[in-house]
VEXDREN-2710 file (C-alpha; in Angstrom, 1 decimal):
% VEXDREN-2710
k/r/px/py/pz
1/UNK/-35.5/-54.8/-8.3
2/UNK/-37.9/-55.2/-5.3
3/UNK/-39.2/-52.8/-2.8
4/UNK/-40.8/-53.8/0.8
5/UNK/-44.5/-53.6/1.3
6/UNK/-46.9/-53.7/3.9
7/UNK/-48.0/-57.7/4.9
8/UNK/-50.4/-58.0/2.5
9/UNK/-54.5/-59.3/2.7
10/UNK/-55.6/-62.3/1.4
11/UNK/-55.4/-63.5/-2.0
12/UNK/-56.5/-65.9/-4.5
13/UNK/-55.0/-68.9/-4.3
14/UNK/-55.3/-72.7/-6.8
15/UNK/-54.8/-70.1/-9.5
16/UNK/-53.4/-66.8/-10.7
17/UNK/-55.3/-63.8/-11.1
18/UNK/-54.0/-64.0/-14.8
19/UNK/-55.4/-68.1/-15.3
20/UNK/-58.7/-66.4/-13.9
21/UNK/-58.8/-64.0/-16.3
22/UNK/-57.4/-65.8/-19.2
23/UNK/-60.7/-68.6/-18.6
24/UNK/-63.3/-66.3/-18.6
25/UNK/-65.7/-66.0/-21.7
26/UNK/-66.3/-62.5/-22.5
27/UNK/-69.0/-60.5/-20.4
28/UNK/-70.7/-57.6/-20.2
29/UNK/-67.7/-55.7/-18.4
30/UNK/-65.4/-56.6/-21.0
31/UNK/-67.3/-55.0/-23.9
32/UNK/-67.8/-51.8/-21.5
33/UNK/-64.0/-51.7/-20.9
34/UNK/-63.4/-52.5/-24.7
35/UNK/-66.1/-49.6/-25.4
36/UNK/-64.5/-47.2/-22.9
37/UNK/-61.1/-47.8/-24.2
38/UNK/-62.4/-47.4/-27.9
39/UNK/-64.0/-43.9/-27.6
40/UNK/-61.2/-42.4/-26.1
41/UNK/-58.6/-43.9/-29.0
42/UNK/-61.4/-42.1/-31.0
43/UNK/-59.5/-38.5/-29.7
44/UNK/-56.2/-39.9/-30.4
45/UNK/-57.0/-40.8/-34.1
46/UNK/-58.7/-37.8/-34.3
47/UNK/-56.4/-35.6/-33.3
48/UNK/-53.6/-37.4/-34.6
49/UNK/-55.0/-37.1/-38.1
50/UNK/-55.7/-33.1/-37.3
51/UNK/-53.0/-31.4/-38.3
52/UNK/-52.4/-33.0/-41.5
53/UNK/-55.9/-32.5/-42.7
54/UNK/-56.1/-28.5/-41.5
55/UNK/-52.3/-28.0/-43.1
56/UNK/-53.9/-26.7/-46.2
57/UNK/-56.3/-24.1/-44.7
58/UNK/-53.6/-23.1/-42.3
59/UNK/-51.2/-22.1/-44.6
60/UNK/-53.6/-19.8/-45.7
61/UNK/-55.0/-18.5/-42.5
62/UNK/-52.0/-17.9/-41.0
63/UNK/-49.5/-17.6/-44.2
64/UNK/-47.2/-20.5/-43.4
65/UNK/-44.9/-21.9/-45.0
66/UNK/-41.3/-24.3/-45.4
67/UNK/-39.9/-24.7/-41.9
68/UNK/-43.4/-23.5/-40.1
69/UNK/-45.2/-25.4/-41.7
70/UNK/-42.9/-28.5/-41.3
71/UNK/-43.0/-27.2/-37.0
72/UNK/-46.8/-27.5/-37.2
73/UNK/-47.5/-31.0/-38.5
74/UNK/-44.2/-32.0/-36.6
75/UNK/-45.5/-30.4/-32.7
76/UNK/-47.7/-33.0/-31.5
77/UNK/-45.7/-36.1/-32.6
78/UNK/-43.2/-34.9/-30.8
79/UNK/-45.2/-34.2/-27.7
80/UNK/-46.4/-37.9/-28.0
81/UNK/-42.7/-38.8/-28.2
82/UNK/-42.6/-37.2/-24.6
83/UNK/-46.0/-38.0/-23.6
84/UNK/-45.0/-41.9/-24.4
85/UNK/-42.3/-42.1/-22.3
86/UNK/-43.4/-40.5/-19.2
87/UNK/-46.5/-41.4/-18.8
88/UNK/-46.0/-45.0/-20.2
89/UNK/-43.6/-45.4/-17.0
90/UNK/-45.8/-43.4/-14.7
91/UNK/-48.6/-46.1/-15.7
92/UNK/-46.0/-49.1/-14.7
93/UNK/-45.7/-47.4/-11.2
94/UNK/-49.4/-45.6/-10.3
95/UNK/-51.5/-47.6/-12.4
96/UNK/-53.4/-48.0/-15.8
97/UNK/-56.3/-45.8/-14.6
98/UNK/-54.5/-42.7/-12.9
99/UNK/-52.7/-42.9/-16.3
100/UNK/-55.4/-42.0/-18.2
101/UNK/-57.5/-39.9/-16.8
102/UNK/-54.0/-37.8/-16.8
103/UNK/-53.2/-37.7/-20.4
104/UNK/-56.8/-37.1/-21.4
105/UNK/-57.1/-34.2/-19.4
106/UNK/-53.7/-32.5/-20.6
107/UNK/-54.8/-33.5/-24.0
108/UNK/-58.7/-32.0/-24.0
109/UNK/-57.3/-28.4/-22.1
110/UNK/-54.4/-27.7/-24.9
111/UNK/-56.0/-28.5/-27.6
112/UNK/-59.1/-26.5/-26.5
113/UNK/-56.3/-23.7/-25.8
114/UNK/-55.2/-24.2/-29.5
115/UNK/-58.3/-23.7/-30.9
116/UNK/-58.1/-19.8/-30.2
117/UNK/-54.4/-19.4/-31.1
118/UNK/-53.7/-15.6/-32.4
119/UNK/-50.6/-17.0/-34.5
120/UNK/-48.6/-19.8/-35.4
121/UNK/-46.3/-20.0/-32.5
122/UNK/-49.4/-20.1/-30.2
123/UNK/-50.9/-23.2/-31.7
124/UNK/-47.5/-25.1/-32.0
125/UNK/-46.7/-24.7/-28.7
126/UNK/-50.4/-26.0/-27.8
127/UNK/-50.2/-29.0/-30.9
128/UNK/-47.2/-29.9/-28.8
129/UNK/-48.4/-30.1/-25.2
130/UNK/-51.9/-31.8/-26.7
131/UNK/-49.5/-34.2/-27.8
132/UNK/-47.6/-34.8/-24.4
133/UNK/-51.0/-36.0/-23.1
134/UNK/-52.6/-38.2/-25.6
135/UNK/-48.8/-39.3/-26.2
136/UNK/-49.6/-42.5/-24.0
137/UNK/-53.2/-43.1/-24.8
138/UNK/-52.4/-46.3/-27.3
139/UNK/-49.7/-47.6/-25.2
140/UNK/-52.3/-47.8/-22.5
141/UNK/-55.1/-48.5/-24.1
142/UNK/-53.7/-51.9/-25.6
143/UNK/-51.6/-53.0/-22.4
144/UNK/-55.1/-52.6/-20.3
145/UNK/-57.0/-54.3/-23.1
146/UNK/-54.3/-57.4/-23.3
147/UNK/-54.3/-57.2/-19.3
148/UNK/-58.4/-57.6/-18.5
149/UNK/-59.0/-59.7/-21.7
150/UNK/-58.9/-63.4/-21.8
151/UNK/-55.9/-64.2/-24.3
152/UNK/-57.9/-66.1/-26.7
153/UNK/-60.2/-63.5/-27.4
154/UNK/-58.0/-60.1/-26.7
155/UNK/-57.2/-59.6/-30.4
156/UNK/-60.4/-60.0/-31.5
157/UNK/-61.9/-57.3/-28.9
158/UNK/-58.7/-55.0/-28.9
159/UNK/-59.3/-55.0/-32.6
160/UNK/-63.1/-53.5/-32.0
161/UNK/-61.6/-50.8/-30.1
162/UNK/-59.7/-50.1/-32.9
163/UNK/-62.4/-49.7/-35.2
164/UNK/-64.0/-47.6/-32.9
165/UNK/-61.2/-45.5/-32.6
166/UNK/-60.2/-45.3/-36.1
167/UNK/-63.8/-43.5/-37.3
168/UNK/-61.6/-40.5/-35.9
169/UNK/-59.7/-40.3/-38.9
170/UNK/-62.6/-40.2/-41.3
171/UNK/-64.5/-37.7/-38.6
172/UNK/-61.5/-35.5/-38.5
173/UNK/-61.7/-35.5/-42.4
174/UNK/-65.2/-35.1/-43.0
175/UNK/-65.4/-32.4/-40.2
176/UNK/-63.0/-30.3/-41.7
177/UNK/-64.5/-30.6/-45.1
178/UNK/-67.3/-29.4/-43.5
179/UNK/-66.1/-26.4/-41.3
180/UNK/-62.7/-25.2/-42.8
181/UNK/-64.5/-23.3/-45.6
182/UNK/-66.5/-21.5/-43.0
183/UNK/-67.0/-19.2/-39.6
184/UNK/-69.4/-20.0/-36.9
185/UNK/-69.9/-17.5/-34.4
186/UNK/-67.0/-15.2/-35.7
187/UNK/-64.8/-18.0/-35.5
188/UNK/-63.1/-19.6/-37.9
189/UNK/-64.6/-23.3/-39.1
190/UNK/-60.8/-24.9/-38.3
191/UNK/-60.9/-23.6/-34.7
192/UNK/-64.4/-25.5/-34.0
193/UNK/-62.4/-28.6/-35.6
194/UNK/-60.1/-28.2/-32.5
195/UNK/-62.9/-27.0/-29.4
196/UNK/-65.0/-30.3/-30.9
197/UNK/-62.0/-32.7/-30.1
198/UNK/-61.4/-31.0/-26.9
199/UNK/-64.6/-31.2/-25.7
200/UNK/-65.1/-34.6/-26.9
201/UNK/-62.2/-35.8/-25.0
202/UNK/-63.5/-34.1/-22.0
203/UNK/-66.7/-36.2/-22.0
204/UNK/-65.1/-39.3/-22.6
205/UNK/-62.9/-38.4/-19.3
206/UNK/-66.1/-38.0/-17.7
207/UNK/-66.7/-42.0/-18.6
208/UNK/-63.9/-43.6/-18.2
209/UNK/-64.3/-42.7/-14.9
210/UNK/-65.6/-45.9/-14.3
211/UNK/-62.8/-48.2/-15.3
212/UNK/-61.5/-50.6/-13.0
213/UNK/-57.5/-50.8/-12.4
214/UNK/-56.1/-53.6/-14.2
215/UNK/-55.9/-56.7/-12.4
216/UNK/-52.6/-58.0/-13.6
217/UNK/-51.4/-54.6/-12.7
218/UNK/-52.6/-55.0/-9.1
219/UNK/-51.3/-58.4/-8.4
220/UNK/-48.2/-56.9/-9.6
221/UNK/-47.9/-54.5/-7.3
222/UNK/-48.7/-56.5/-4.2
223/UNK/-52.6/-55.5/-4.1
224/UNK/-53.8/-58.8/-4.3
225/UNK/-57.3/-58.6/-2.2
226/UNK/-58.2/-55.5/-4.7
227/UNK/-57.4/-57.5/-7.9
228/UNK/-59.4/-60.5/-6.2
229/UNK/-62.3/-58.5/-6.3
230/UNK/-62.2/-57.0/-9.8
231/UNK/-61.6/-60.7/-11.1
232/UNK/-64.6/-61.8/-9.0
233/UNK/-66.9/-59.4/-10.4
234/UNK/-65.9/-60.7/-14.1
235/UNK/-66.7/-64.4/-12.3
236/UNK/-69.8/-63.5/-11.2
237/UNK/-70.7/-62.4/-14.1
238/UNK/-69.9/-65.3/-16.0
239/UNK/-71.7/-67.4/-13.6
240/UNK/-68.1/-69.6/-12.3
241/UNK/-67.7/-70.0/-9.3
242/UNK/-64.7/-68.2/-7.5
243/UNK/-61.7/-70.1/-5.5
244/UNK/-61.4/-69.7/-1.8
245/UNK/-58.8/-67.3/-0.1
246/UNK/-56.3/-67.8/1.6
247/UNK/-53.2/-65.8/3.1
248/UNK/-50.3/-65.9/0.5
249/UNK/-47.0/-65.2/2.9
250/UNK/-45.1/-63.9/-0.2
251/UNK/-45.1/-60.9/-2.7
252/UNK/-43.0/-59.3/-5.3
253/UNK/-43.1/-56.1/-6.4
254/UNK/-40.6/-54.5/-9.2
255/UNK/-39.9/-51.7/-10.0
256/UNK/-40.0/-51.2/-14.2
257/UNK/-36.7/-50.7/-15.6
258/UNK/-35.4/-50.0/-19.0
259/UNK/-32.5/-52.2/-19.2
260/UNK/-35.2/-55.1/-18.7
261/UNK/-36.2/-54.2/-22.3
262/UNK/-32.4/-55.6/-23.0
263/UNK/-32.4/-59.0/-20.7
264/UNK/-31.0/-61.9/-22.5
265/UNK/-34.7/-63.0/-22.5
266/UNK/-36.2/-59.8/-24.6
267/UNK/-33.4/-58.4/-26.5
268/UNK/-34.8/-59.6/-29.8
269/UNK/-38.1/-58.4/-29.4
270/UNK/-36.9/-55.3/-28.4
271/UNK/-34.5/-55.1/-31.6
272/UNK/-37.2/-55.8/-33.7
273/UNK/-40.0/-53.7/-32.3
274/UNK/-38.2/-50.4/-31.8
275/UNK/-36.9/-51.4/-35.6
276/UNK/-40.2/-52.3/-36.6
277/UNK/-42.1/-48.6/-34.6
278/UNK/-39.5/-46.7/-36.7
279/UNK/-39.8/-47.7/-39.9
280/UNK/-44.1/-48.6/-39.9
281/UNK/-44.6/-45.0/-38.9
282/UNK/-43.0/-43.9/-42.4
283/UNK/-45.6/-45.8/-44.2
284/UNK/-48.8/-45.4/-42.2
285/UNK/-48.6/-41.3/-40.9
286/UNK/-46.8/-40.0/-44.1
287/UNK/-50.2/-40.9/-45.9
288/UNK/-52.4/-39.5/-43.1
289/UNK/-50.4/-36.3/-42.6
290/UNK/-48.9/-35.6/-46.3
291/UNK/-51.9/-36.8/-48.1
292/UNK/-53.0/-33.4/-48.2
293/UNK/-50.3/-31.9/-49.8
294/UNK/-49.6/-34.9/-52.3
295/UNK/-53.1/-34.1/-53.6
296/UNK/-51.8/-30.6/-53.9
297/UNK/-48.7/-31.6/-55.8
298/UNK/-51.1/-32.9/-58.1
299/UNK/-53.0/-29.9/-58.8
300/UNK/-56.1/-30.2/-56.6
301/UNK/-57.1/-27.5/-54.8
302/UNK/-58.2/-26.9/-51.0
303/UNK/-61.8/-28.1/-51.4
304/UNK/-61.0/-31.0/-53.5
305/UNK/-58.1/-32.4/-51.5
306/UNK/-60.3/-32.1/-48.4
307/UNK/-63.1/-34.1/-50.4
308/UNK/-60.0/-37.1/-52.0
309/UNK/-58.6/-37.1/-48.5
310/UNK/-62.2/-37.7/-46.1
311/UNK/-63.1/-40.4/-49.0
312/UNK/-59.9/-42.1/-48.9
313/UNK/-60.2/-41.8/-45.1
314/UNK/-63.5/-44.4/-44.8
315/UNK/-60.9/-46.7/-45.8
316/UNK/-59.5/-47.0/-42.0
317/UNK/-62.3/-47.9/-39.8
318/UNK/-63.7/-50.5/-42.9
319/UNK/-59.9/-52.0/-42.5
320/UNK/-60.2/-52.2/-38.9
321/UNK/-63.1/-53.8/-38.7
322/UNK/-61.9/-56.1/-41.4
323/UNK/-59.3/-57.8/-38.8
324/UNK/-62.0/-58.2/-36.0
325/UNK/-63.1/-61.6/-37.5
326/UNK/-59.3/-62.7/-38.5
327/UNK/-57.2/-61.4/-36.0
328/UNK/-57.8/-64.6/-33.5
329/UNK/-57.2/-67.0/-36.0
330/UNK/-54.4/-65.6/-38.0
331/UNK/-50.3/-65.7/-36.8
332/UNK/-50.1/-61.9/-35.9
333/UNK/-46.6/-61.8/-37.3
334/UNK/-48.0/-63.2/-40.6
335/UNK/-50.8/-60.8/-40.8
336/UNK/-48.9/-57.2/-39.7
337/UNK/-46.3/-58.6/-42.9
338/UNK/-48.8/-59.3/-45.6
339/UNK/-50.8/-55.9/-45.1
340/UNK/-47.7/-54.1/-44.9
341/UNK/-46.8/-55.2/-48.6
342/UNK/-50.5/-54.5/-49.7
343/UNK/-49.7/-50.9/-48.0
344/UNK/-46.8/-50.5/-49.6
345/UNK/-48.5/-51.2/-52.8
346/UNK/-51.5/-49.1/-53.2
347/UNK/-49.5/-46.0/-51.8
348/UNK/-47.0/-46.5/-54.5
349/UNK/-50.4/-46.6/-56.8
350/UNK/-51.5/-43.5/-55.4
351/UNK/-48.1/-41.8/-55.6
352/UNK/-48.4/-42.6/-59.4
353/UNK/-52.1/-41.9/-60.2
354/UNK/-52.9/-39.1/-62.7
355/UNK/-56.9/-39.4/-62.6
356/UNK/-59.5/-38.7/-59.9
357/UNK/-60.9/-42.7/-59.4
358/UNK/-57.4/-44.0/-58.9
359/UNK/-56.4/-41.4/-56.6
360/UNK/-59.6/-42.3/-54.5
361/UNK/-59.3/-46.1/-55.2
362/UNK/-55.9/-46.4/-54.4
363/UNK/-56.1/-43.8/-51.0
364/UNK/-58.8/-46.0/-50.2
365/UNK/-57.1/-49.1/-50.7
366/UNK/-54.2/-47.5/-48.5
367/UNK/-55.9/-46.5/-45.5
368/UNK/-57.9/-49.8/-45.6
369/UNK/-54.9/-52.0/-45.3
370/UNK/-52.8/-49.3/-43.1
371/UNK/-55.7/-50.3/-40.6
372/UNK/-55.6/-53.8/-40.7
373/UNK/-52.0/-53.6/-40.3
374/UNK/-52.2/-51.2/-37.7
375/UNK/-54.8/-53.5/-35.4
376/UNK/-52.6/-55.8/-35.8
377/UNK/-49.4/-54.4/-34.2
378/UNK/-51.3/-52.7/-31.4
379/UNK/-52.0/-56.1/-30.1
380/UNK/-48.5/-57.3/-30.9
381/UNK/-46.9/-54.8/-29.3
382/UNK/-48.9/-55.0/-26.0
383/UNK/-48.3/-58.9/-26.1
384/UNK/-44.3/-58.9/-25.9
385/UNK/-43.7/-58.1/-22.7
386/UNK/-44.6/-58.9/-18.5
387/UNK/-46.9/-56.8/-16.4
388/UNK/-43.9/-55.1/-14.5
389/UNK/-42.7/-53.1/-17.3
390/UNK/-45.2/-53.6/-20.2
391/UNK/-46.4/-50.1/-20.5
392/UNK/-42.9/-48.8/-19.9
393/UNK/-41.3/-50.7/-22.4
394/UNK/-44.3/-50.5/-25.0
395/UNK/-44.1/-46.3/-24.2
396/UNK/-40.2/-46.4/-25.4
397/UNK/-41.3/-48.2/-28.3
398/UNK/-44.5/-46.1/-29.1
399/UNK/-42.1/-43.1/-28.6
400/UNK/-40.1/-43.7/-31.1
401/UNK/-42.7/-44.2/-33.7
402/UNK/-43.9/-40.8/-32.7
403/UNK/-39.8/-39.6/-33.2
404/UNK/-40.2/-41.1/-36.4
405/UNK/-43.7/-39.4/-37.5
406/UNK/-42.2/-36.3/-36.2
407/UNK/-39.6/-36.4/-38.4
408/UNK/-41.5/-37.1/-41.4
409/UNK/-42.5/-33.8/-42.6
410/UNK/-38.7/-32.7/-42.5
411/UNK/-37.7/-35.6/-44.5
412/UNK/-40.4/-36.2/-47.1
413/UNK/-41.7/-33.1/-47.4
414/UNK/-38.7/-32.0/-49.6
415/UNK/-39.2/-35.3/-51.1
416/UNK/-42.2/-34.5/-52.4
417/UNK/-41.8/-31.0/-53.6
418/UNK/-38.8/-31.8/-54.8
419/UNK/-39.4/-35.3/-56.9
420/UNK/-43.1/-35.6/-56.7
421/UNK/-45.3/-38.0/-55.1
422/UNK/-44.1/-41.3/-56.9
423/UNK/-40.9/-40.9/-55.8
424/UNK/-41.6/-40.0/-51.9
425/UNK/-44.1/-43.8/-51.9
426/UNK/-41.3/-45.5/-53.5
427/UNK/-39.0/-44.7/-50.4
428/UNK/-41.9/-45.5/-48.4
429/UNK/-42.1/-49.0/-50.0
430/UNK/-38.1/-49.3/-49.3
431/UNK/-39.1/-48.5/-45.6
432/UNK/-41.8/-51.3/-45.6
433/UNK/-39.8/-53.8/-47.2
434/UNK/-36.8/-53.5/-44.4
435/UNK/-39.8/-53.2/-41.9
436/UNK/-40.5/-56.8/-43.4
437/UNK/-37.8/-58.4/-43.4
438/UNK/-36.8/-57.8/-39.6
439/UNK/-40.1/-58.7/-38.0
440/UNK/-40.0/-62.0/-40.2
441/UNK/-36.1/-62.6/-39.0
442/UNK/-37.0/-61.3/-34.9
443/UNK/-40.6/-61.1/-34.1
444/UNK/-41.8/-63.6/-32.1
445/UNK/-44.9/-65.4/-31.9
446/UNK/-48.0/-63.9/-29.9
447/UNK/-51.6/-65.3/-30.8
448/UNK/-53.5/-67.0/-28.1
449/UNK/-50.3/-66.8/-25.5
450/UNK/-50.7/-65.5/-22.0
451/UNK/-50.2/-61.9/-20.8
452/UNK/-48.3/-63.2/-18.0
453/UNK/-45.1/-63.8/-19.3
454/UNK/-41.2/-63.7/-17.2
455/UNK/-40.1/-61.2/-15.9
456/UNK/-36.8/-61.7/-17.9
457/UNK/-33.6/-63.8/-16.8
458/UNK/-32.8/-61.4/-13.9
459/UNK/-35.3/-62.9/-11.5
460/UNK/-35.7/-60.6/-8.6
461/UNK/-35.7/-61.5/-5.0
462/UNK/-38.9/-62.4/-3.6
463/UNK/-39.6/-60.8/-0.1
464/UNK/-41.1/-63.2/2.4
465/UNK/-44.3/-61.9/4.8
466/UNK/-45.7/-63.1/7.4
END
């Protein structure tokens, strides 16, 4: 679908903004986007690891329990459900930037509002709205990364992002280990765990004030004299020399729609991503928000599942950083299968252990290759589809793993109590395998392609100008 626009200025011509891009080497603008880009996922991580890790201290503090409790770790998946779809559309249509500085701010004022709930109602409602706004913060965090990146290096940077971000989980852990046993200032140490990622998220609002609007996004949309000058500045930088301007006497400019996600050109990937959203969620949050209470099952109590849980936490940023030098060089389809089935093996160890080392070893092991997995499929994702509906369609897809997450307290939890922990990582293993199996059948091949792919089969009218 296209919409008129005003004549518009002069733009690149020779090449597209997206060949410009895509031949750039990396410079100095790139890392501070990549950095920017990485601190906020920080906040996400951080607070999407939150309510898992403060269950245990919160069933005492407020005495919750069974469907409460399963409410509270549930709340701010299911605000990122909502959070994923709205504002991964309202990106498509405003812009990357706007986008963000949005959801972090919704994000950094509820979850400093939760911090001083007087009861459990009060801080699910708040877990839930947090959730709304950092609901989109992956889904536009890897769409501008794959958009201002040159394609043979984007996994390779997207994946230091991720290994910024992913010290969250750890930091969330260690932090509560810390605080949770204690008061500060007549407050209780697991609000301060809450006002420290508010504020956090707050400051890194403050930065990422200066990122520029993706360029894609802008040639998209018609704006081609402002993404001429973003891409020049990465020229200039890189010392090439920038082609000459001329008047380009036609534009398109579409509208995102959802039943693009079902062209006869994207079909399958849509299939097998909103297949592959559902079922990875199963495996990679049921560790980080039931890990807690699986150590409980198995007798430990608050302090020493705090302590198990932060150690096996180090395991996510080491597994991030793990894909930085491989993530370039290996098939990205390959890679998300193989440390799926590691995954799906040292959880099943974990369920299983009986001693202290394994349990440590083996949650270790877990988060370690739940990270290398989970770089992985943020670049994937963000590769599969055009500029005109990327963050729309990679928002439906993100919300649905947060459906899924939301859902897994409700469906494991009883699981666990009910069977014990072997038996709740053998059905994640059965989630893995399918998870397998349909990515190897549908996924399609990503490393080293261009972000600027069709816009499906259903060509829209261009609009001549003059």
């Amino acid at each position: 679908m296209s919409r008129s626009v005003a004549p518009p200025p002069p733009a690149t011509t020779g090449t597209t903004i997206g060949d410009r891009l895509d031949r750039l080497p990396i410079v100095a603008s790139h890392r501070t986007l990549t950095l920017l880009i990485g601190v906020g996922l920080f906040f996400d991580y951080f607070d999407s690891n939150l309510s898992g890790t403060v269950s245990r201290v919160l069933q005492t503090e407020f005495g919750i329990g069974g469907t409460t409790l399963m409410l509270f770790l549930a709340s701010g998946f299911i605000g990122q459900f909502f959070g994923s779809i709205f504002l991964g559309r309202f990106s498509d249509v405003v812009g990357r930037r706007r986008a963000f500085m949005i959801n972090l701010a919704v994000y950094s004022v509820f979850t400093l509002l939760g911090a001083f709930s007087p009861n459990a109602a009060w801080l699910i409602l708040t877990r839930f709205l947090a959730g709304v706004g950092i609901g989109a913060e992956q889904t536009l965090a890897d769409c501008y990364l794959t958009e201002v990146l040159p394609a043979r290096r984007r996994g390779r940077f997207i994946a230091w992002a991720y290994s910024l971000a992913f010290c969250g989980v750890p930091a969330v852990g260690f932090t509560a280990l810390w605080l949770a046993p204690r008061d500060f200032l007549g407050l209780a140490g697991w609000r301060w765990v809450f006002i420290i990622g508010a504020l956090g998220t707050a400051f890194i609002w403050i930065l990422r004030r200066r990122l520029v609007e993706s360029p894609r996004w802008l040639a998209e949309q018609g704006r081609q004299v402002e993404a001429d000058a973003v891409v020049r500045r990465f020229e200039q930088e890189a010392g090439i020399q920038s082609p000459a301007v001329t008047v380009d006497v036609t534009v398109t400019v579409r509208r995102p729609r959802y039943a693009s996600l079902f062209s006869p050109r994207y079909w399958r990937r849509t299939v097998a991503l909103w297949t592959f959203c559902l079922l990875s969620v199963t495996a990679y949050y049921g560790f980080g928000t039931l890990a807690p209470q699986v150590l409980a099952v198995k007798g430990f109590d608050v302090v020493q599942g705090l302590s198990f849980t932060a150690l096996s936490f180090l395991g996510y940023p080491v597994g991030s950083l793990l894909s930085v030098p491989i993530m370039d060089r290996v098939e990205r389809r390959t890679l998300i299968c193989v440390s799926a089935a590691l995954m799906a093996f040292s959880g099943l160890c974990f369920g299983f252990a009986g001693s202290v080392t394994v349990v440590v070893v083996a949650g270790f092991s877990y988060t370690l290759m739940s990270n290398l997995f989970s770089t992985a499929s943020h670049v994937y994702l963000a590769e599969q589809y055009p500029t005109a509906f990327r963050t729309t369609a990679a928002g439906a897809a993100y919300a649905l793993s947060r459906l899924s997450a939301a859902l897994l307290p409700f469906l494991l939890l009883p699981v666990l109590t009910g069977y014990g922990a072997g038996w709740l990582f053998t059905i994640i293993a059965t989630c893995v395998a399918v998870m397998i199996g349909v990515v190897l059948m549908l996924g399609a091949r990503t490393t080293g392609t261009s972000a600027d792919l069709p816009y499906g089969d259903d060509e829209p009218t261009r609009v001549g100008r003059t």
